[in-house]
C-alpha positions as CSV (number, residue, x, y, z in Angstrom):
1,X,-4.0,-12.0,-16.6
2,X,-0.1,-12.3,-16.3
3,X,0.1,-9.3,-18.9
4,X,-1.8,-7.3,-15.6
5,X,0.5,-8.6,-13.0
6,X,3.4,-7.6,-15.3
7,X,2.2,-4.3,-15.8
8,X,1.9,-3.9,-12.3
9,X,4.8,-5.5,-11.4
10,X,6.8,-2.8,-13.6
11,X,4.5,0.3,-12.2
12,X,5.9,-0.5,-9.1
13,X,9.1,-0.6,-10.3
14,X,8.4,2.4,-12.0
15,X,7.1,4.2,-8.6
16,X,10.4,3.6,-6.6
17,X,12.5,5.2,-9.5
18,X,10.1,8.0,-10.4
19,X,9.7,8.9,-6.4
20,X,13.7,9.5,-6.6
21,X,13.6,11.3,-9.8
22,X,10.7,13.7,-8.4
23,X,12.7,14.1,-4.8
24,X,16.1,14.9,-6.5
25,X,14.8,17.4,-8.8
26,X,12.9,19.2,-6.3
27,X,15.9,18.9,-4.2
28,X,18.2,20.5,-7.0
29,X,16.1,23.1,-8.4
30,X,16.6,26.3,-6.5
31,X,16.6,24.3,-3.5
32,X,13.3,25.3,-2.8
33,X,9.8,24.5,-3.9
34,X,7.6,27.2,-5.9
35,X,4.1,28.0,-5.4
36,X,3.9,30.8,-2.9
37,X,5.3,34.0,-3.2
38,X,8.8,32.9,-2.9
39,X,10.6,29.6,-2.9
40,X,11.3,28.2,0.6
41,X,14.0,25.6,2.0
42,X,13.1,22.0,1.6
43,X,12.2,20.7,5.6
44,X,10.4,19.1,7.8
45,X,8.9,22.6,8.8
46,X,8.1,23.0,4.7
47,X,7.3,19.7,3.2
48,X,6.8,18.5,-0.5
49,X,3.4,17.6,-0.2
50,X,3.3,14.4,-3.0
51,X,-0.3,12.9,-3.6
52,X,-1.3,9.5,-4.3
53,X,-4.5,9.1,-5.6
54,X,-5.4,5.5,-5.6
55,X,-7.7,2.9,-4.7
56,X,-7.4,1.1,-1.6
57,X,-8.8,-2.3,-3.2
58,X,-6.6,-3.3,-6.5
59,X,-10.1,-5.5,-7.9
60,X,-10.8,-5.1,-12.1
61,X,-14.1,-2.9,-10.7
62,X,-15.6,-3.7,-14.0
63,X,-12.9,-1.9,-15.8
64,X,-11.9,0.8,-14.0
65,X,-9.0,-1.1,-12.4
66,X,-7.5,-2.6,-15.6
67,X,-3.8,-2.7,-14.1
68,X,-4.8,-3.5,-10.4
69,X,-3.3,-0.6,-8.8
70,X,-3.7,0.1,-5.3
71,X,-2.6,2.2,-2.8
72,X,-1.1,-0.9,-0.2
73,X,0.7,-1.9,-3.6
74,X,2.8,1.3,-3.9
75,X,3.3,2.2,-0.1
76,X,6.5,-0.5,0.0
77,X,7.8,1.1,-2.7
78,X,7.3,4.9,-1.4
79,X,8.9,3.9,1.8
80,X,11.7,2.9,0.1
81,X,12.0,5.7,-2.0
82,X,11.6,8.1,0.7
83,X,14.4,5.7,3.0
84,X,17.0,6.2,0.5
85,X,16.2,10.3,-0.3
86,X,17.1,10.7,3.3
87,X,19.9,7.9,4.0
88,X,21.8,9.4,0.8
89,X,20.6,13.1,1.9
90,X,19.2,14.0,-0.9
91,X,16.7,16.1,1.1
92,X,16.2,16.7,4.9
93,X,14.5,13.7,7.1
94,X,10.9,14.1,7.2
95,X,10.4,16.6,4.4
96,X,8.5,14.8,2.3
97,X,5.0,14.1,2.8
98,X,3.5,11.2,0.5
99,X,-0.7,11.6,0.8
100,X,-2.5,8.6,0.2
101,X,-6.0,9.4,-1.2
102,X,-8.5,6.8,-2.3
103,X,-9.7,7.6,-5.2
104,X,-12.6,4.9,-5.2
105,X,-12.1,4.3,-9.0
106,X,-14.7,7.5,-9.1
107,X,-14.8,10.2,-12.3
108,X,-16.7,12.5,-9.4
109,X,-14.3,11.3,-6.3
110,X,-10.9,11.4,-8.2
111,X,-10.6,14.7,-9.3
112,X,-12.2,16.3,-6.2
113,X,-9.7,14.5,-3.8
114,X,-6.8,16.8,-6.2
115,X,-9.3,19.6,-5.0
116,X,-9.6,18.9,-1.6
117,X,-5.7,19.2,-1.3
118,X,-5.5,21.8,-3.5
119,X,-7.6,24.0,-1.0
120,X,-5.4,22.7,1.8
121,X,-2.3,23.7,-0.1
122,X,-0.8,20.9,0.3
123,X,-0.2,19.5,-2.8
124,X,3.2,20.1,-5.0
125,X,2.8,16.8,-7.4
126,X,0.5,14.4,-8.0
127,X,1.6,10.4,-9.0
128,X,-1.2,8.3,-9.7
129,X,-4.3,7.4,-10.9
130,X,-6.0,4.3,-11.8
131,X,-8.8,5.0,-13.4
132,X,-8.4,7.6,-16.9
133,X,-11.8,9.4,-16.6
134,X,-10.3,10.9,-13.4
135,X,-7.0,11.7,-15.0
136,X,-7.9,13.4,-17.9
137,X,-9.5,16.2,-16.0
138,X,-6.8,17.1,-12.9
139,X,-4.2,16.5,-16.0
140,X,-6.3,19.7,-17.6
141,X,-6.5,21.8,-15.0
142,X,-3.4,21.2,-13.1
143,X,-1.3,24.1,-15.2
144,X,-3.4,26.3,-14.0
145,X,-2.9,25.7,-10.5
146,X,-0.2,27.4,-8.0
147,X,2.4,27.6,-10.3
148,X,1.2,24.1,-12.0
149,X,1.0,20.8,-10.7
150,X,3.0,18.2,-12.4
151,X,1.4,14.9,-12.6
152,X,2.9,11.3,-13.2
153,X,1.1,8.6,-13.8
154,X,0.6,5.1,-15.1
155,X,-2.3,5.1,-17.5
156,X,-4.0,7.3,-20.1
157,X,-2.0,5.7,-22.6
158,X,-4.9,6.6,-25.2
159,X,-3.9,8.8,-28.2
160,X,-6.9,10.9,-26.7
161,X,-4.5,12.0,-24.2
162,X,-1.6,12.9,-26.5
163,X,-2.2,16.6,-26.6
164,X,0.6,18.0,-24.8
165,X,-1.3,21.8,-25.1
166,X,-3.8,20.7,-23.2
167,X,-2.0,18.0,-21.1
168,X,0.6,20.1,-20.5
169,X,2.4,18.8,-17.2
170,X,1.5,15.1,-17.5
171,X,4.0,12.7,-17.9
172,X,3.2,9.0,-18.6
173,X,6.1,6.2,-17.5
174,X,4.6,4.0,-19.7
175,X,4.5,4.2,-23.4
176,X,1.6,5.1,-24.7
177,X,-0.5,3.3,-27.4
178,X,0.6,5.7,-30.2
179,X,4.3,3.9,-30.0
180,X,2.4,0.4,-30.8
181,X,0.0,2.3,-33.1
182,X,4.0,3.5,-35.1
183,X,5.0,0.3,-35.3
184,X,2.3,-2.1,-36.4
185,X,1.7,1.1,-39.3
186,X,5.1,0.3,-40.2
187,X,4.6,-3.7,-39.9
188,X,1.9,-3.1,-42.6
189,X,3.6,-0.8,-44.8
190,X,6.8,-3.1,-44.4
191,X,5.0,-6.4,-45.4
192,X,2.3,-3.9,-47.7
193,X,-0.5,-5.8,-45.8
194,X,-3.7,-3.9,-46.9
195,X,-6.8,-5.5,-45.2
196,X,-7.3,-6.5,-41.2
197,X,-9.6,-7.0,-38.8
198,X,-10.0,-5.9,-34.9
199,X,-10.7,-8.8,-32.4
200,X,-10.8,-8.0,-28.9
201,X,-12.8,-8.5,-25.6
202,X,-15.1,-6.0,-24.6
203,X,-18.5,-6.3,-22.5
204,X,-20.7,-4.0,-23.7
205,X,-22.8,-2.3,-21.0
206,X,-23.5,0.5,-19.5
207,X,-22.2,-0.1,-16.4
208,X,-18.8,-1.2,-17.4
209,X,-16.1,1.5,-18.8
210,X,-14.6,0.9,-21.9
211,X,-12.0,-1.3,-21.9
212,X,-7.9,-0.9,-22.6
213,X,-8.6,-3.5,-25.4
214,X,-11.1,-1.0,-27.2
215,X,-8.7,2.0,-26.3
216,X,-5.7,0.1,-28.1
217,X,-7.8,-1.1,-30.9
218,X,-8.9,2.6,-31.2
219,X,-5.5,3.9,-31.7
220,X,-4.8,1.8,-34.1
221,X,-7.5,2.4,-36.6
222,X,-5.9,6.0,-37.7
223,X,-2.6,4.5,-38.7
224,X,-3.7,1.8,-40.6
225,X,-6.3,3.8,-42.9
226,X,-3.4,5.8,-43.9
């Protein structure tokens, strides 16, 4: 349980530092933000439109949670983010627009709330997601809208997700479990360890998605056949 809180505890860390990265190089890049015909002036009359898909409760949800993210978790942190852009003056007061979405922890919901603002154009980065089954498709088809739609978020730390072709504009600010795959190959190879065994915790039913135990365990099995 403390590993979770950790987790969190660093993702909202995370947040407040990647909000400042995101504002600043908006800010410095032309000046402007693509996606229509030409770029336009940073302002309250032309906002970056940043969405937060999120839940609104941060419970386990049988698995779909596994970090306890939640929208009233990062808020704090976004407010502070935004409260130093604009004291520093970094960008112009009220030009950025932070969209909460609850993403309900749904494969159907998630990616259709990255729709929804998609058809109301207003929607210039997306930073989120707790749940991976509704990353990995917006993480797909985000290149291929406007002029692409970076996203940054937490999870899908699974090698499954590694493929920078066809996840091209998502960035993860955690490392992902091909780093820990590296280095327990090179622990055996090292210490020329040549049999092991997998113990984790995963409930097996239908109605539960499969766990980060099972993702980690999976992306180690490749490795250490080698």
């Amino acid at each position: 349980m403390w590993i979770n809180y950790a987790r969190t505890f660093i993702y909202n860390h995370s947040v407040l530092h990647v909000l400042l990265l995101v504002l600043l190089h908006t800010a410095l890049v032309g000046g402007g933000k693509p996606g229509r015909q030409q770029f336009e002036e940073i302002s309250a009359e032309h906002p970056i439109h940043l969405v937060i898909p999120l839940p609104e409760d941060d419970s386990f949800s049988f698995g779909k949670n596994p970090f306890y993210f939640s929208s009233h978790k990062v808020k704090p942190l976004a407010d502070l983010a935004l409260e130093r852009v604009y004291n520093e003056s970094i960008l112009p007061n009220n030009s950025i627009n932070l969209i909460y979405r609850d993403s309900k922890l749904s494969d159907a919901i998630g990616p259709n709330v990255a729709v929804e603002q998609l058809l109301l154009k207003e929607i210039d980065c997306i930073i989120g997601y707790a749940y991976g089954y509704a990353l990995a498709p917006v993480a797909r088809m985000s290149p291929y809208w406007k002029n692409g739609i970076p996203i940054i978020t937490p999870i899908g730390l699974t090698m499954s997700l590694d493929d920078k072709k066809e996840y091209q504009l998502m960035t993860r600010i955690n490392s992902p479990y091909k780093v820990v795959a590296s280095a327990v190959g090179e622990l055996f190879k090292n210490y020329q360890w040549k049999r092991h065994i997998f113990m984790f915790h995963h409930a097996k039913s239908p109605s539960v998605a499969v766990g980060e135990c099972f993702l980690l365990m999976a992306s180690l099995q490749h490795p250490l056949r080698k």
